[in-house]
PAKOLNU-870428 format. One record per residue (C-alpha): x, y, z; chain. Coordinates in Angstrom, 3 decimals. Layout:
<pts>
east|north|up|unit
X|Y|Z|A
...
</pts>
This chain:
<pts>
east|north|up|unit
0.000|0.000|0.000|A
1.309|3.408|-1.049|A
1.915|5.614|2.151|A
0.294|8.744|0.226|A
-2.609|10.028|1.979|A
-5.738|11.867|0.480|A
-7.676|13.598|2.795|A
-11.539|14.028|1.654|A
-13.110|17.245|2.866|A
-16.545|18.548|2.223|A
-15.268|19.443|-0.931|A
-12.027|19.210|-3.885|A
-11.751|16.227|-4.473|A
-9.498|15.573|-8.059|A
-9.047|12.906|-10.266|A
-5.336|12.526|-9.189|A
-6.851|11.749|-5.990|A
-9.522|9.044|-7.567|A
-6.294|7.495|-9.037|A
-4.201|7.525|-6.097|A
-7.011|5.762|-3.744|A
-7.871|3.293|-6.425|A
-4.550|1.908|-8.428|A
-1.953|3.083|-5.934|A
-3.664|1.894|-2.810|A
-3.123|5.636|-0.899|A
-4.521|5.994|2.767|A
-7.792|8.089|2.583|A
-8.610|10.638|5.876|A
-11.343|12.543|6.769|A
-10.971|16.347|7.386|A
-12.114|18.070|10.447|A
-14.712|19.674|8.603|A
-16.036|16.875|6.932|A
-16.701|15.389|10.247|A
-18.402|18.152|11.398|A
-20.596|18.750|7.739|A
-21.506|14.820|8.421|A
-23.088|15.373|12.368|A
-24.346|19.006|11.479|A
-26.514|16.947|8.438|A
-27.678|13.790|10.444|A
-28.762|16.227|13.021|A
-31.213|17.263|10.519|A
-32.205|13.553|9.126|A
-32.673|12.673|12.838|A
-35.224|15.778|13.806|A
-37.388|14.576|10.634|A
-36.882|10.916|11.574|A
-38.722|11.934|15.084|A
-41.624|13.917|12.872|A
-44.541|12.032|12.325|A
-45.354|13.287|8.790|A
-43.249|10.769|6.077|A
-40.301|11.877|4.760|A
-38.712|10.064|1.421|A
-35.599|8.073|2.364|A
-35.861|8.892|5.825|A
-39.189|7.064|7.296|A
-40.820|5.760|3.766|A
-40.591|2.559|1.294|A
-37.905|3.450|-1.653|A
-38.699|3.709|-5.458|A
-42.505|2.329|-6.866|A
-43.180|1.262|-2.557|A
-42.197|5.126|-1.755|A
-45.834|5.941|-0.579|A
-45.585|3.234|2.612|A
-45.007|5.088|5.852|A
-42.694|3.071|7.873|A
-42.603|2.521|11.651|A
-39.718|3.403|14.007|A
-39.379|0.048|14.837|A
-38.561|-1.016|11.389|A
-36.214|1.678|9.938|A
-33.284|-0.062|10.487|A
-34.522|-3.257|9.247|A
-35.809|-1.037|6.193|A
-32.172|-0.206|5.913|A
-30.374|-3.474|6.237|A
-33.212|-4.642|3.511|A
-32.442|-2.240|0.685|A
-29.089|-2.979|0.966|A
-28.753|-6.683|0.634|A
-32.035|-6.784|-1.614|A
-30.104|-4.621|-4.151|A
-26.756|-6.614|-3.767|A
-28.221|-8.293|-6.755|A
-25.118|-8.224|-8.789|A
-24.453|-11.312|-11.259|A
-21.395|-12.120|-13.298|A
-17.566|-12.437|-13.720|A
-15.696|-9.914|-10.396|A
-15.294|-6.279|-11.120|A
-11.485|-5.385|-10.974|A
-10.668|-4.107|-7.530|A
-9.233|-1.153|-9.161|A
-13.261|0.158|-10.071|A
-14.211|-1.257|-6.527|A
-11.827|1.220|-4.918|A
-13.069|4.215|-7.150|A
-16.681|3.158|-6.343|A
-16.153|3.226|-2.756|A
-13.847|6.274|-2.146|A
-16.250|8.386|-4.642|A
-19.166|7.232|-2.349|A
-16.845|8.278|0.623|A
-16.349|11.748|-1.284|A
-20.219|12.407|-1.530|A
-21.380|11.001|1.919|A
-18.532|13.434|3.688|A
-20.160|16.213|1.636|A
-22.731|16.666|4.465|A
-25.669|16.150|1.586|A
-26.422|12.903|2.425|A
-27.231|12.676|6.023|A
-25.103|9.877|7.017|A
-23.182|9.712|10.851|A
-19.205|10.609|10.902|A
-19.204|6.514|11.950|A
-20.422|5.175|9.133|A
-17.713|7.228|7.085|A
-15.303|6.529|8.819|A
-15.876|3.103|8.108|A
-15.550|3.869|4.438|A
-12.129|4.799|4.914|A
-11.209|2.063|7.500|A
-12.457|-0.798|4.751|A
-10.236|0.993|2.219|A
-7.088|1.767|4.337|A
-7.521|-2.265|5.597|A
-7.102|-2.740|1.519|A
-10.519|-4.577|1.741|A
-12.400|-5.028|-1.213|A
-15.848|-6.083|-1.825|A
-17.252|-8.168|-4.134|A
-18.704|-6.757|-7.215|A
-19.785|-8.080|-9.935|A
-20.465|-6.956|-13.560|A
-24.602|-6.766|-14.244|A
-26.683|-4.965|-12.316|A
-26.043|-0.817|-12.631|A
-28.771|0.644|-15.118|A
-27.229|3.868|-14.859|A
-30.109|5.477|-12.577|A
-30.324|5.820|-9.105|A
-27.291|5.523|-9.235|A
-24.982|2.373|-9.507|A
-27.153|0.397|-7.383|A
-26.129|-3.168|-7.345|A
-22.336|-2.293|-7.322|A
-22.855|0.156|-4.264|A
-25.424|-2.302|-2.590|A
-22.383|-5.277|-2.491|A
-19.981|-2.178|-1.000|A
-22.399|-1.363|1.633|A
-22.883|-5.088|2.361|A
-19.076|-5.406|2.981|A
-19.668|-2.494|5.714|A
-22.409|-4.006|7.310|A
-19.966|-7.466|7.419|A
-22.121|-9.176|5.156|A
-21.454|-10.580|1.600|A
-18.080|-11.897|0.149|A
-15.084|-9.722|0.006|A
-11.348|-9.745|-1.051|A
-8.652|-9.091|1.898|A
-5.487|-7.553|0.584|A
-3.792|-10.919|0.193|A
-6.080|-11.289|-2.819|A
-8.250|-14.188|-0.764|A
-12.216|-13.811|-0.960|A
-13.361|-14.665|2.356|A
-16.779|-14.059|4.174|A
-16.785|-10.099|4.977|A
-17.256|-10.272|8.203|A
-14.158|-12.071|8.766|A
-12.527|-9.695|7.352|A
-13.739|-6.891|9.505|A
-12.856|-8.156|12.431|A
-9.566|-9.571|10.984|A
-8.638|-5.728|10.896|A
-10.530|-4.831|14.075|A
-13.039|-3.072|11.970|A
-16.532|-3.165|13.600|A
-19.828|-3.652|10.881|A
-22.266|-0.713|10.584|A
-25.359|-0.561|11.775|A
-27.593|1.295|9.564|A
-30.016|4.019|10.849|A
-32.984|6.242|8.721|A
-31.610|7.258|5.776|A
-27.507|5.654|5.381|A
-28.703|2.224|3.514|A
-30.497|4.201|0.506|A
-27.162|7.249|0.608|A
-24.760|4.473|0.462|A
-26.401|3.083|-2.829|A
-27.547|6.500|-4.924|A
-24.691|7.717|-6.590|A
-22.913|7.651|-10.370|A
-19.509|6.398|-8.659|A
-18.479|3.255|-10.404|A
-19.288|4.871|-13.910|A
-17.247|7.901|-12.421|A
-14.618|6.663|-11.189|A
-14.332|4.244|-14.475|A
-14.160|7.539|-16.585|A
-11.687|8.810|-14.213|A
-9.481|5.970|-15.193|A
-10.359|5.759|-18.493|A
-9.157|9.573|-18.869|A
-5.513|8.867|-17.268|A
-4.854|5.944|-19.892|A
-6.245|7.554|-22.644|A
-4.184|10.489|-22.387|A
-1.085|8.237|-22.308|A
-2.646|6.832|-25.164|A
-2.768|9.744|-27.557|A
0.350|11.296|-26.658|A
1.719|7.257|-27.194|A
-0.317|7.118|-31.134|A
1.202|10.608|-31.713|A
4.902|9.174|-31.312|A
3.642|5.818|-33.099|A
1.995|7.907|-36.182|A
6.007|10.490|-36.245|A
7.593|6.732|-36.407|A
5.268|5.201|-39.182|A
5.630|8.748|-41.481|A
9.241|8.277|-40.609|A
9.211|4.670|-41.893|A
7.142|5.521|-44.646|A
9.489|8.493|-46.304|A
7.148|10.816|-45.895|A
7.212|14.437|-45.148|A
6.595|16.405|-42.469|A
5.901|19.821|-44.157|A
1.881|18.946|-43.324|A
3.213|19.347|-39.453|A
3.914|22.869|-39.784|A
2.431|25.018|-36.926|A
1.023|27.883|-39.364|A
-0.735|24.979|-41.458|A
-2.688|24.312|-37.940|A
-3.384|27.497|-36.870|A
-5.930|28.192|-39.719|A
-7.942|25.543|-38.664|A
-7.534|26.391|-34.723|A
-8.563|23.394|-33.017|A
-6.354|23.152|-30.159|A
-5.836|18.989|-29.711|A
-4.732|19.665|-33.438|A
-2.466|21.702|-32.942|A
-0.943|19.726|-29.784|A
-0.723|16.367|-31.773|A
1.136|18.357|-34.802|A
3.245|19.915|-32.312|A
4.369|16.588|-30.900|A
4.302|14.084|-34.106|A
7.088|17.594|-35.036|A
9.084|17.420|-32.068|A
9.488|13.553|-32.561|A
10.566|13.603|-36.194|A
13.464|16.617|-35.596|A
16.509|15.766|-37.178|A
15.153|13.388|-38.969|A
17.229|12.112|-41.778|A
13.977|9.554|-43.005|A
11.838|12.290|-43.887|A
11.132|14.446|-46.913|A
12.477|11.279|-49.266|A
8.854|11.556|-50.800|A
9.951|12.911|-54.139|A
12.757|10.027|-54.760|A
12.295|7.350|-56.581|A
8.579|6.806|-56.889|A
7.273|10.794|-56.201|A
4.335|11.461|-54.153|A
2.514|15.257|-54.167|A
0.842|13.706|-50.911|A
1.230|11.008|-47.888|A
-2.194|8.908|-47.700|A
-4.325|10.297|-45.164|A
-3.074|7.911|-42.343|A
-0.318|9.635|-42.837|A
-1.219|13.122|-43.874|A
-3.972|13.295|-41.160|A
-2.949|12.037|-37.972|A
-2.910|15.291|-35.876|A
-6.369|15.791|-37.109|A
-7.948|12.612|-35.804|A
-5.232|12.139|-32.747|A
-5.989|16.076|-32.043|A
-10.426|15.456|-32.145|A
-9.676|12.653|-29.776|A
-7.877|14.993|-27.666|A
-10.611|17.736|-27.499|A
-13.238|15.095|-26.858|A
-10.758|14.074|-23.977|A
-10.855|17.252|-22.860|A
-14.541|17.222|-22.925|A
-15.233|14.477|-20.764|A
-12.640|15.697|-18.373|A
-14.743|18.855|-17.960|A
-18.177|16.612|-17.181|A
-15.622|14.704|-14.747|A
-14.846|17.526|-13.225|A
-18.415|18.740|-12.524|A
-19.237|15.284|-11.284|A
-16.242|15.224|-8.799|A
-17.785|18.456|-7.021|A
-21.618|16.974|-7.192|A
-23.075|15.580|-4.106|A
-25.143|13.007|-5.886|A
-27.867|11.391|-3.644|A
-31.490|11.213|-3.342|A
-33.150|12.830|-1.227|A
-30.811|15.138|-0.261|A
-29.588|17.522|2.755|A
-30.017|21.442|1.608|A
-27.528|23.875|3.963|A
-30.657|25.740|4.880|A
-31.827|22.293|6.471|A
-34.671|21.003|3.831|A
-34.369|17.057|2.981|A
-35.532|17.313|-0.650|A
-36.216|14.637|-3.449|A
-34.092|14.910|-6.833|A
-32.786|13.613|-10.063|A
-29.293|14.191|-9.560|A
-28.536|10.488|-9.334|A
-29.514|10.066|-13.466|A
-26.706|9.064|-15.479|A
-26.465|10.885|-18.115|A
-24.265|13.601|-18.661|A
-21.068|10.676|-17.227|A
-22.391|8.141|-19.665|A
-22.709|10.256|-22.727|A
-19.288|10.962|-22.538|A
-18.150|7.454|-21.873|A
-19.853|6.512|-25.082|A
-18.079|9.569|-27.128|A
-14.607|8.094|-25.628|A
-14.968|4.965|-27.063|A
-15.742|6.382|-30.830|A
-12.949|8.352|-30.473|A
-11.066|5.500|-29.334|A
-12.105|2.950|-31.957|A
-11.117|6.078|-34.775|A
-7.703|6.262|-33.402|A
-7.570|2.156|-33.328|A
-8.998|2.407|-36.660|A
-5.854|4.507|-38.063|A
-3.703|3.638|-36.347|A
-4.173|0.128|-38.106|A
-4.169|1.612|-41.574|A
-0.567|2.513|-40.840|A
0.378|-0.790|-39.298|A
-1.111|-1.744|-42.682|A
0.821|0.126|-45.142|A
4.223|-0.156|-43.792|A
3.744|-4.296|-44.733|A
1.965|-3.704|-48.400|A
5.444|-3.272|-50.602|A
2.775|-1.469|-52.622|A
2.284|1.388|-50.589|A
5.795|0.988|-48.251|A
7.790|2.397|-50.369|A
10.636|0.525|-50.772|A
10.061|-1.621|-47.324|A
10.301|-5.774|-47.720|A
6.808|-7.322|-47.485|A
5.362|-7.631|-44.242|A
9.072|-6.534|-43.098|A
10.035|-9.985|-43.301|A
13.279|-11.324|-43.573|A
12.923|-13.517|-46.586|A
9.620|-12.591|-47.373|A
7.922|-15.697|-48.590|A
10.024|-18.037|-45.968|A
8.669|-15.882|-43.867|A
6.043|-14.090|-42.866|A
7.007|-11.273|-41.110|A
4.078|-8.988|-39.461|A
1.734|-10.382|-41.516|A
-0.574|-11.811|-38.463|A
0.222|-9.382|-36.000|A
-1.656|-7.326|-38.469|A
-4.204|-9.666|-38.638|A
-4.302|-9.366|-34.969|A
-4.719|-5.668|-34.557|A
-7.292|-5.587|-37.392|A
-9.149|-8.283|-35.390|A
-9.137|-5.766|-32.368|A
-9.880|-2.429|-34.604|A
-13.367|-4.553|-35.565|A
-14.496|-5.025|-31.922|A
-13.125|-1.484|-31.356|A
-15.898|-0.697|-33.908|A
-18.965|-2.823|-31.943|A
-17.746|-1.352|-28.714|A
-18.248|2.186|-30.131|A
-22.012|1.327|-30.092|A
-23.478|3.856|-27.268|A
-24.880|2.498|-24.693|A
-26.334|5.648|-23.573|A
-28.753|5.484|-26.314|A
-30.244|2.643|-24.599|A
-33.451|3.021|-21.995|A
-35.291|-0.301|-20.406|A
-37.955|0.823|-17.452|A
-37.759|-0.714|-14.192|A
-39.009|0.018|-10.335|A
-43.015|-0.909|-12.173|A
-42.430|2.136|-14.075|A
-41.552|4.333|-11.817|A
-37.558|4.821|-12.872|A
-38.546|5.086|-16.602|A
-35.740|6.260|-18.290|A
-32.210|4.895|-17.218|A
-28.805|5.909|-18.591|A
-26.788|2.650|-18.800|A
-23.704|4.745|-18.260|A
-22.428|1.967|-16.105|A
-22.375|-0.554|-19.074|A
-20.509|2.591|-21.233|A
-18.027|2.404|-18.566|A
-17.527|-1.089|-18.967|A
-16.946|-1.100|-22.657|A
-15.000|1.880|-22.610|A
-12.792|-0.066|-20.368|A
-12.380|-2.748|-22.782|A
-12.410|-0.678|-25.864|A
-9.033|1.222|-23.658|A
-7.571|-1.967|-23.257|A
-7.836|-3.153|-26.907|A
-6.351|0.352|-28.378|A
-3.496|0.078|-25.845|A
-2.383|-3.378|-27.822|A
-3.258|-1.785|-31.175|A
-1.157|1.649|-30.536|A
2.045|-1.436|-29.430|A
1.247|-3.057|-32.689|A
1.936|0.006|-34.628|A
4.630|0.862|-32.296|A
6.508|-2.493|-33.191|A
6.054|-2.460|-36.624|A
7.062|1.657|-37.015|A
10.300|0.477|-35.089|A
11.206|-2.329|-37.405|A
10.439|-0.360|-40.631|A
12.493|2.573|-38.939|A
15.408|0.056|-38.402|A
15.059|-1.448|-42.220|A
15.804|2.033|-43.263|A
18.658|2.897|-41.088|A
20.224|-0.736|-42.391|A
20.028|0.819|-45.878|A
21.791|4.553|-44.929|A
19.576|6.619|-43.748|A
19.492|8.273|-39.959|A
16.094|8.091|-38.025|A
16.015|11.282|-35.689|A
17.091|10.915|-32.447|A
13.901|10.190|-30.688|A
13.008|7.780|-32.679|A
16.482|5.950|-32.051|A
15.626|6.315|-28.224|A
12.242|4.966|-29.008|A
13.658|1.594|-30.792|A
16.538|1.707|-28.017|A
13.924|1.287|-25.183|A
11.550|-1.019|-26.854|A
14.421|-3.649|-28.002|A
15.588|-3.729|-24.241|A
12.079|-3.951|-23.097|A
12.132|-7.201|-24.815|A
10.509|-6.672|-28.078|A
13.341|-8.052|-30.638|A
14.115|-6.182|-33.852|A
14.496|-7.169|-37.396|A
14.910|-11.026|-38.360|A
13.772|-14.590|-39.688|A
10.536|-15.675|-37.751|A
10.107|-16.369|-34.295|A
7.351|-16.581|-32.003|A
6.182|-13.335|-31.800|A
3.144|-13.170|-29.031|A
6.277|-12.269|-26.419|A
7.178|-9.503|-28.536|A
3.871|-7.771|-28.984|A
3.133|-8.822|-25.201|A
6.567|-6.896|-24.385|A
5.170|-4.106|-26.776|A
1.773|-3.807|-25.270|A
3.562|-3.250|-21.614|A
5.886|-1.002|-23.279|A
2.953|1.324|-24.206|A
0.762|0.719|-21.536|A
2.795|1.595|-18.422|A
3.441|4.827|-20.360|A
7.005|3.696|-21.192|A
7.493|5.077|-24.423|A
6.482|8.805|-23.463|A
9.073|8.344|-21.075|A
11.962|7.291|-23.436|A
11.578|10.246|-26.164|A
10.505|12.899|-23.631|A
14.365|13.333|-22.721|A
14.786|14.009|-26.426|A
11.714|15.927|-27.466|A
11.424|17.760|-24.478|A
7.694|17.299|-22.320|A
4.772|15.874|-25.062|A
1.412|17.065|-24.326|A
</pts>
């Protein structure tokens, strides 16, 4: 466990901090004022709870059995029921990554002082994260609408030291166990805490919160890949030139020209368009990565914005207003997080899409420009890149089918009474996919830019220096160069690593200066 600490106030919480609680295992704290927000707000849930007129989430039914006025006597059974009815959850584990995000964004709304929940019962929150305990969640269940219910229901469960969980030694053992393994003591749920532990948009959240961090690595990774491949491919880099982008004054443009430039300075590879076979143009793969890398990046920047908002919502229903009113709401709808989950993964399976049409054209000896087929050795003994080709086109096609929105998507539940539902936690889960599959495509093109690049310098010609420091750290990350066949899953494998832990930023950034 990382010894960072994040401290969760009534307020500021980042996406740094998201990632810092959920992949890097960072202590979580409550602030002073947090505690205080929490028992100034439950002193206000517990003057209605004494009232005998009903409130909503306080002393009635939840959902379609809202209008039921329920007893003193059975409000904390009410509680304990909502929460291990809704623990409904089916299907394969959700990475413990997205449970951590789902609970510590829960944590960040319930210390709000919005929800009406006691100082205990967050402190609790943090306890079960700091102890590196992790519920079980499972896959189906969130329609996107009052909030992620079944994944939050299993995370409440935990606290209440019910339901399966996963100990920080990886082993799934009752939850309870666990608990007092760690000398935490289960919840007891009073009026209101089951239903504000369950009504929030955190797992779709805090998977677009993740989701933003790779992809960023991710475009500034395909910018790098697309300077190697025009490198590879002699072409020129005249179409890079800042004045060309300022008339069309889109900024991620102008960043991705800026960068694909910086990689391909010195370049002795490029401008060799006019040789022996001349071209007035590069295909647009070539000719018009910074303007599909650079809309990616504004979309990125998009969805970082609606992050943003969503990080400083208190999202619960009903909710606790400063001037004490406990009103109803619609705050916990889905929508504006899973519209931009879906527009991540079209921009996603674009930049898969040409990324591959590179990958494609530095194997055609067609359209390579003087390259071997399939960069083989002795093309026709062997086969070069042919299949890894193959294998990135396979991924580009279900790049595609993830792109579907889910958002679009509406099935009624609650007998009507939640009518219209987001699915943003299913856009999540694709997008997560769809991140994975472009990380192996961007390696694909990555190995076969580096190969092509090394073909060339065999024959004369000097790649610029990043792209040297580029090969350099991908041949000793274990992805081989040039040569007769081998078994080449460990290669790509070594590739996809290379790319994903954000390793070849980090080995041209010393050359090219900071990439955006």
């Amino acid at each position: 466990m990382d010894m960072h600490t994040v401290v969760v106030g009534t307020s500021g919480t980042t996406a740094d901090d998201v990632v810092a609680v959920a992949r890097h295992g960072a202590r979580v704290e409550l602030s002073t004022a947090a505690v205080d927000a929490l028992a100034a707000s439950r002193l206000i849930v517990d003057a209605l709870a004494a009232k005998p007129e009903p409130v909503y989430g306080v002393s009635t039914g939840f959902g379609a059995l809202a209008s039921r006025h329920i007893s003193t006597e059975l409000r904390a059974q009410l509680q304990r029921n909502i929460v291990r009815s809704h623990a409904a959850g089916m299907g394969p584990r959700v990475e413990r990554e997205v449970v951590r995000a789902l609970m510590f964004l829960r944590l960040k709304t319930v210390a709000s002082g919005h929800t009406g929940v006691r100082p205990e019962v967050a402190q609790t929150m943090a306890d079960v994260l700091n102890a590196g305990i992790t519920p079980v969640v499972h896959e189906y269940g969130s329609l996107g609408c009052s909030g992620d219910l079944a994944p939050l229901s299993h995370c409440a469960l935990t606290l209440m030291g019910e339901g399966e969980a996963e100990g920080p030694d990886g082993t799934v053992r009752p939850a309870g166990e666990l608990l007092a393994a760690h000398g935490i003591t289960p919840v007891e749920l009073r009026e209101k805490e089951g239903l504000a532990l369950l009504n929030g948009t955190d797992g779709m959240l805090g998977m677009l919160v993740m989701a933003l961090a790779d992809l960023r690595n991710l475009y500034t990774s395909a910018d790098i890949t697309a300077a190697l491949s025009l490198e590879a491919l002699l072409g020129t880099d005249k179409v890079l030139a800042p004045e060309l982008h300022a008339i069309r004054p889109h900024p991620g443009q102008g960043v991705s020209a800026d960068n694909m430039l910086r990689v391909l300075a010195g370049s002795g590879l490029t401008g060799h368009h006019q040789d022996d076979a001349p071209r007035v143009q590069d295909a647009y793969s070539v000719r018009c990565a910074p303007q599909v890398n650079g809309a990616g990046r504004d979309t990125l920047d998009y969805a970082a914005v609606v992050a943003g908002r969503e990080l400083a919502s208190a999202v619960d229903n009903p909710v606790v207003l400063p001037d004490g009113r406990v009103e109803s709401n619609g705050n916990f709808h889905g929508a504006p997080v899973a519209y931009v989950l879906d527009f991540l993964a079209i921009v996603a399976a674009d930049l898969g899409s040409i990324c591959e049409r590179r990958t494609d054209r530095l194997l055609d000896k067609h359209r390579s420009h003087g390259l071997p087929p399939f960069l083989a050795d002795d093309a026709g003994v062997d086969s070069g890149l042919m299949i890894a080709q193959y294998t990135q086109a396979a991924l580009v096609s279900e790049m595609k089918r993830l792109a579907v929105p889910a958002s679009a998507d509406s099935i009624p539940s609650s007998a009507m009474q939640e009518d219209h539902v987001s699915m943003g936690w299913s856009a999540a889960r694709k997008l997560r996919t769809a991140v994975d599959n472009l990380t192996r495509i961007v390696a694909v093109e990555l190995y076969a830019a580096t190969r092509a690049v090394e073909l060339r310098a065999a024959e004369g010609l000097v790649p610029a220096p990043a792209s040297q420091a580029a090969v350099a750290a991908l041949r000793a990350a274990g992805a081989e160069g040039p040569g007769p066949d081998r078994f080449l899953a460990p290669d790509l494998a070594a590739a996809d690593t290379f790319v994903r832990e954000g390793r070849l930023v980090a080995a041209v950034e010393p050359v090219t200066g900071p990439l955006a």
